[in-house]
N, C-alpha and C positions, 0 to 999 in steps of 0.2 A: 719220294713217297716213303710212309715211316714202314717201319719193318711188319707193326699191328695193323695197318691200312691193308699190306699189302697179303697179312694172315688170313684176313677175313675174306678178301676178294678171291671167291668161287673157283671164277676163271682168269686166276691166276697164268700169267704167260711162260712155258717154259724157258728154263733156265736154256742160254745159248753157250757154246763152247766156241774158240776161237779154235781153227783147225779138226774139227771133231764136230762129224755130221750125223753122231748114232743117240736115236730116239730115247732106247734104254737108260744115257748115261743122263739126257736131259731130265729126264724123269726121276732120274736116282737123285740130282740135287733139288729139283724144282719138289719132289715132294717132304725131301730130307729140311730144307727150309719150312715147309707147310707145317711141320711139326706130326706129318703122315706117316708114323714111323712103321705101322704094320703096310702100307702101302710102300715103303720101301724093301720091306722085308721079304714083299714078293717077287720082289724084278727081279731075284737070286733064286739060282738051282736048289731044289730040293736041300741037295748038303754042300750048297754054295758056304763061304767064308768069306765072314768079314773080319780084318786083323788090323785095330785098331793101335794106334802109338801107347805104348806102355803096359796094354794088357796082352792076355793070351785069344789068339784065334778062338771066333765065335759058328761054331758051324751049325746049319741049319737057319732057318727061315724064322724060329721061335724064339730062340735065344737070340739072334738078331736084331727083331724088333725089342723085345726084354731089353735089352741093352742098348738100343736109341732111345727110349723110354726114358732110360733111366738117368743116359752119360750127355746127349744130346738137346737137352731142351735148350731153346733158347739162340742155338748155334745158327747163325747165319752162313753158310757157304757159298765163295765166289769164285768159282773156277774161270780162270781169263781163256788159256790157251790149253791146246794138247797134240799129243801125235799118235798116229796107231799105227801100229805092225801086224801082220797076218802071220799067223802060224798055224800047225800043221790044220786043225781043227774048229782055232779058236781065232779071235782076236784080239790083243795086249796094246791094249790104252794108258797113256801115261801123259796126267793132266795136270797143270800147277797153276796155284791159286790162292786165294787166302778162306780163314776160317777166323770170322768174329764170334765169342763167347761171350756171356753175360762178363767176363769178368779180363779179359785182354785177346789180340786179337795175331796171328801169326799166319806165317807163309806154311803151304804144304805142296806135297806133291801126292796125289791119288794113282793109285793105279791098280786096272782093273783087266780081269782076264773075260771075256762075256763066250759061251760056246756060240757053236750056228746055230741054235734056235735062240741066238742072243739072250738066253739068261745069264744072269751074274757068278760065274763059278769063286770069283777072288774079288775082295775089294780088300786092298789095301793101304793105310793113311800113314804118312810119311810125315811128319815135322822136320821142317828146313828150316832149323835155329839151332845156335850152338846151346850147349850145356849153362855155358853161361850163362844163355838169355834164357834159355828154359824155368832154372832155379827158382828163381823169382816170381815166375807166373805159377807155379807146382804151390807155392807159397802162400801165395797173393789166393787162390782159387780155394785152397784149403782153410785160409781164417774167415771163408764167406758161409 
């Protein structure tokens, strides 16, 4: 199915996690793919963060979405597997996966803190590529 087919379809099926059976994170890629970016910006606490590869921490819910608006269009996200851990309050999921771009496509690792009312306290995006491979795509992405 093309990536536009599956844009337009409503009732779009959430995204599934290998090992990771929590509703919130399905919802964070399934609408992050939709191009729902204010609907992602709510699954996050009040002055949740999101701390994106290259820039500085984004806190709050407004500048969140501002900021999938604007860096995000386009991005397809495939998370395959993950594992979570409980701590004292919260729980720390740690997902890996790949992230296609309009313009080249790389491995990541996500990792996200959710409290117990399961909102998003931390999202944070990890690039699993060396420097090397990076250069290139920074390159590539900027003469578009």
């Amino acid at each position: 199915m093309s990536m536009l087919a599956r844009e337009s379809d409503k009732e779009m099926a959430l995204v599934t996690i290998s090992g990771v059976e929590e509703p919130v994170l399905s919802q964070y890629f399934t609408a992050l793919n939709a191009g729902e970016f204010e609907a992602v910006s709510q699954l996050f606490a009040v002055d949740g963060m999101l701390q994106p590869p290259f820039d500085e921490p984004l806190v709050g819910r407004d500048a969140i979405a501002a900021y999938l608006e604007r860096e995000a269009q386009g991005f397809l996200l495939q998370p395959q597997s993950g594992t979570a851990a409980q701590q004292d309050d919260s729980i720390e999921y740690e997902i890996l996966g790949k992230v296609q771009t309009p313009w080249f496509s790389v491995n990541v690792c996500w990792s996200f803190i959710l409290s117990s009312t399961k909102e998003i306290l931390l999202a944070k995006v990890k690039l699993l590529a060396s420097l090397k491979e990076l250069l290139p795509l920074r390159d590539a992405a900027k003469s578009v």
